[in-house]
TORLO-478509 format. One line per 3 residues: number of its first residue (from 0); their letters; for each residue x, y negated, z of C-alpha. Coordinates in Angstrom, 2 decimals. Layout:
BEGIN
NUM	a	X,Y,Z  ...
This chain:
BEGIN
0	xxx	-8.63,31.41,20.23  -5.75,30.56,22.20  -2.46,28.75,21.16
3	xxx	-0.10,31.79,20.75  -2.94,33.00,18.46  -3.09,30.20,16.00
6	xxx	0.67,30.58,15.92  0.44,33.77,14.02  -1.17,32.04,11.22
9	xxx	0.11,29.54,8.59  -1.24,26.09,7.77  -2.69,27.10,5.15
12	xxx	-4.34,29.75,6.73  -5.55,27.46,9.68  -6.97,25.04,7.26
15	xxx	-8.99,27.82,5.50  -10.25,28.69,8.88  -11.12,25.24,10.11
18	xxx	-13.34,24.60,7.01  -14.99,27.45,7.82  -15.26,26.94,11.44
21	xxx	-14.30,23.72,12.86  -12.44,25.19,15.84  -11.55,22.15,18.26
24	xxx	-8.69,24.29,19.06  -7.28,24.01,15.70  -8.33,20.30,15.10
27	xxx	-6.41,19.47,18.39  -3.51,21.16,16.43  -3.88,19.34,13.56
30	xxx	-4.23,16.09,15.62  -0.57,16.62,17.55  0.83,17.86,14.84
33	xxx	0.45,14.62,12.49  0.44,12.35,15.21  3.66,10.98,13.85
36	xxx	2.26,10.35,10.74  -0.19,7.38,12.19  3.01,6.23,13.58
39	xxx	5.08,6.05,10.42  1.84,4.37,8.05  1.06,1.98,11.10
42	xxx	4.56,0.96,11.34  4.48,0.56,7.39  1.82,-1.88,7.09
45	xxx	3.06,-3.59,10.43  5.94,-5.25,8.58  5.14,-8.65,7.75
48	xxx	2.25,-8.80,9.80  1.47,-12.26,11.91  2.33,-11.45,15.88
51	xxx	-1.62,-11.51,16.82  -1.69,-8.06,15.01  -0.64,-5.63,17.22
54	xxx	1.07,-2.63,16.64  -1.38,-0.39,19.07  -4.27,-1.66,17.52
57	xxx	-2.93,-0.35,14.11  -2.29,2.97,15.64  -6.01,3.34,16.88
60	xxx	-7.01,2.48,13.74  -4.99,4.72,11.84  -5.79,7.48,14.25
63	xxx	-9.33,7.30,13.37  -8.43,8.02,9.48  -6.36,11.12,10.34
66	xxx	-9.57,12.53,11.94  -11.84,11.43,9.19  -8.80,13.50,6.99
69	xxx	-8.80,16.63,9.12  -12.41,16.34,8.59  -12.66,15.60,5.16
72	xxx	-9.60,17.53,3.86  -10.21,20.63,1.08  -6.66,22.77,0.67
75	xxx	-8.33,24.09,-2.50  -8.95,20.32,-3.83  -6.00,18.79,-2.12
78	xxx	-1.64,19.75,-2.50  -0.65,18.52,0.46  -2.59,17.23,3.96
81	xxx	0.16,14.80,4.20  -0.08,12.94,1.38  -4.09,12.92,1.74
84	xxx	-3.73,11.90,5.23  -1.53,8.94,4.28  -4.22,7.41,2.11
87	xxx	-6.91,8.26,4.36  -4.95,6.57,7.51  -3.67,3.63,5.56
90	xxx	-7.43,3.04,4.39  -8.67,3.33,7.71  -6.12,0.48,8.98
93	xxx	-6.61,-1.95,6.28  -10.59,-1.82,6.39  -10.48,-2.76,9.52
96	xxx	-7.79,-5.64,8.94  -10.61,-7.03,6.41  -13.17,-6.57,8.76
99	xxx	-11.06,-8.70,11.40  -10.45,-11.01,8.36  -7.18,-12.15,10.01
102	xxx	-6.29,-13.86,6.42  -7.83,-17.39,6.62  -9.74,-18.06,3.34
105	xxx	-7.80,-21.29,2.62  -4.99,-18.45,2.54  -6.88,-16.00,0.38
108	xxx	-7.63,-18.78,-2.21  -4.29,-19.88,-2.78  -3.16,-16.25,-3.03
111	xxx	-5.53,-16.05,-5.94  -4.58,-19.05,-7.57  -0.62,-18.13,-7.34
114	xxx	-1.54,-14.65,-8.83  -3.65,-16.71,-11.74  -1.03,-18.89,-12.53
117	xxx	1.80,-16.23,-12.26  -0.24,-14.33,-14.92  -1.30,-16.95,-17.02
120	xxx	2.74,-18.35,-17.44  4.12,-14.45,-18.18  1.43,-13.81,-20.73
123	xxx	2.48,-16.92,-22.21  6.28,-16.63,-22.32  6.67,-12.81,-22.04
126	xxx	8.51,-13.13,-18.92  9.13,-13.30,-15.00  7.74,-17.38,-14.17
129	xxx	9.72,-19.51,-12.37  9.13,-21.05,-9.18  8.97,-24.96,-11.13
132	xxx	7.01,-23.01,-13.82  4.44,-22.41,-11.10  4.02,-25.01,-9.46
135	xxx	4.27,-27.40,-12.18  1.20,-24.75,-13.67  -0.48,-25.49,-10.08
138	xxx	-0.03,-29.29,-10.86  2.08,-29.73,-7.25  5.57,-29.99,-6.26
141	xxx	8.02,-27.01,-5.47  8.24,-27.88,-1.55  4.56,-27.76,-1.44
144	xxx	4.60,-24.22,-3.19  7.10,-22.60,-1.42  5.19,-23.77,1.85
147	xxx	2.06,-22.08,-0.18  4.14,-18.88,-0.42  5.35,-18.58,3.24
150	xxx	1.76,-18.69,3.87  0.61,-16.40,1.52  3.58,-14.00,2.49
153	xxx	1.70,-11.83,5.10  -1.15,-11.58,2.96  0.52,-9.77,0.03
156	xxx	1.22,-6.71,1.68  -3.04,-6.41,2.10  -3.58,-7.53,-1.42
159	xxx	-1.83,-4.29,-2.39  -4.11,-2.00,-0.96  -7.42,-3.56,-2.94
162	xxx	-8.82,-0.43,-4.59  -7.63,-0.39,-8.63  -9.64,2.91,-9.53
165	xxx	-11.58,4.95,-7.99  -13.79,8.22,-8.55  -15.90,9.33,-5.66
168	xxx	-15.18,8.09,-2.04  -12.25,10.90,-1.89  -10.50,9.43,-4.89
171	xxx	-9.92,5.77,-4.23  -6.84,4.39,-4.58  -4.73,1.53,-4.18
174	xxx	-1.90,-0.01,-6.20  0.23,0.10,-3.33  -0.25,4.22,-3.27
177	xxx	0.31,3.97,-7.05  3.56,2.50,-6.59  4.12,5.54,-3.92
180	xxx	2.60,8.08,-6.31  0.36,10.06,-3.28  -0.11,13.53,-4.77
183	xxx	-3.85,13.64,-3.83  -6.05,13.07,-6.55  -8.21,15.27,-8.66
186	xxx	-6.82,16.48,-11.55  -8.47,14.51,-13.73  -7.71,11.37,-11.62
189	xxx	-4.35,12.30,-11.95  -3.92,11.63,-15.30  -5.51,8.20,-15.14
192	xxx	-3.21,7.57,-11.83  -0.08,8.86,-13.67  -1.06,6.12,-17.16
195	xxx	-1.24,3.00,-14.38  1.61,4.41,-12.28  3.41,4.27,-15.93
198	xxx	2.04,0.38,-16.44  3.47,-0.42,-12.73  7.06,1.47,-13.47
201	xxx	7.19,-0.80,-16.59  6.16,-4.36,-14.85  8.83,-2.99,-11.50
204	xxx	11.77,-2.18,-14.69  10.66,-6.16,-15.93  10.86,-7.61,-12.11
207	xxx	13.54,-10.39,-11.74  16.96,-8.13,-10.25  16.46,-8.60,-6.67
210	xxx	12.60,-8.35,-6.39  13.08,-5.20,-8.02  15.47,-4.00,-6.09
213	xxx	13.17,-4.72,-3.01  10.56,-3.14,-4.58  12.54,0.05,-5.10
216	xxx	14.49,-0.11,-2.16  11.11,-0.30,-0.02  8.15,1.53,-1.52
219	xxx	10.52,4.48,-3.10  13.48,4.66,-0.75  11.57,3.63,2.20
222	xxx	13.91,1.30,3.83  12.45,-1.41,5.93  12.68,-4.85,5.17
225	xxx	15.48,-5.39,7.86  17.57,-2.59,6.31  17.01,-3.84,2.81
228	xxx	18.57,-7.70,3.75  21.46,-5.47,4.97  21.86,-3.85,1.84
231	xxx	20.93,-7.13,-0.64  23.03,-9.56,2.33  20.00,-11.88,2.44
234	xxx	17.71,-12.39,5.60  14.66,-10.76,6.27  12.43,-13.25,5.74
237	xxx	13.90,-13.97,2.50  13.22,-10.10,1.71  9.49,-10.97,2.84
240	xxx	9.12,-13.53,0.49  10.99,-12.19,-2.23  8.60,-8.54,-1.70
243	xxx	5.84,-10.99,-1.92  6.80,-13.02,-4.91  7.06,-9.28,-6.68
246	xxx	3.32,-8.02,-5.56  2.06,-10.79,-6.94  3.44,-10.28,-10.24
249	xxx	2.05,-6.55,-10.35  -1.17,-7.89,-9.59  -0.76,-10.87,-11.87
252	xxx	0.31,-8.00,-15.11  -2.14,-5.43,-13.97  -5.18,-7.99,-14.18
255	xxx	-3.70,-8.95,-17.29  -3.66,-5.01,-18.47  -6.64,-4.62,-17.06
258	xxx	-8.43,-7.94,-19.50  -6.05,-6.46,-22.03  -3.99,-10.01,-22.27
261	x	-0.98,-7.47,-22.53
């Protein structure tokens, strides 16, 4: 099967045939054809990332979950490739960030303990904690917790993509691809990912002003964090921080959901 012969036929049409066959010729096509898209995820999660992570090595990594998607993908399960391959090459990328473990555990514990007391204050007082609030909740001073929070910062993006349901191995998902509302679930996944993206709209709408913003302006809009200190006139660390400050509140109200504290 040549290349002007899989021309004649639609995606669709190719997909149907590669389940049934598993044509290289049409998995090469596949490949260069969503090429970009390892790109575009691995330039996603590389925001925010310490320098010793390298960009390439993302790539690689993501280009091993677009083949385990070309392998794995069903057009009569699945809407779109896309959107399947997104999860599938953003999964692929962040397992092996874990399995490189290049978040120190000191790191990971104070993450955990920030999310805690984050959670613990907004139960309490029914809204967004302070920074004093915190870290008088942590029993240390505010210089010591924003230090705690710039190191924390890089961290957050990760945290995100910790599974939050999941059916079989096809259906996990993340509360990051929650936020971004992937359109590759079952259908009766669907309806429990549509009642937690609901919970996550509400917490976003209950975000102090310029954390949501960020939130909106980066996971919906899909500005980087550069372009969204344009647009807010802050720096782009400050963005970092502030996108950090907000992931830790969804996790900190989704836990509480989830122990049904709210």
């Amino acid at each position: 099967m040549g290349k002007s012969h899989l021309e004649q036929f639609t995606e669709e049409e190719l997909w149907k045939q590669y389940r049934e066959t598993k044509d290289s010729k049409i998995r090469e096509r596949f490949i260069k054809q969503y090429a970009p898209l390892v790109k575009y995820v691995a330039g996603k999660v590389a925001v925010g990332m310490p320098h010793n992570v390298e960009f390439d090595d993302l790539v690689s990594c993501g280009t091993f979950g677009l083949l385990d998607a070309i392998e794995k993908f069903d057009p009569e399960k699945f809407v779109q490739f896309k959107t399947y391959a997104v999860t599938r090459i953003r999964g692929a990328i962040f397992d092996e960030l874990r399995a490189t473990d290049w978040v120190p555990r000191s790191v990971r514990q104070k993450t955990r303990e920030v999310e805690e007391a984050i959670g613990a204050l907004e139960a309490q007082y029914g809204r967004p904690a302070k920074d004093s609030e915190i870290a008088e909740y942590l029993k240390i001073d505010e210089a010591e917790y924003n230090k705690i929070m710039r190191q924390i910062t890089a961290s957050s993006i990760l945290s995100l993509n910790d599974v939050w349901f999941s059916g079989d191995e096809n259906d996990k998902v993340s509360i990051g691809e929650t936020i971004e509302s992937p359109k590759s679930l079952e259908p009766e996944m669907m309806v429990e990912r549509d009642e937690i993206q609901r919970v996550i709209v509400n917490i976003i709408n209950q975000l102090p002003d310029k954390e949501k913003k960020i939130i909106v302006l980066y996971h919906y809009e899909d500005l980087t964090l550069k372009e969204i200190g344009q647009v807010l006139d802050i720096t782009e660390s400050r963005v970092s921080q502030l996108h950090s400050k907000a992931m830790l509140r969804i996790r900190a109200k989704l836990t509480n959901v989830r122990k049904g504290i709210i």
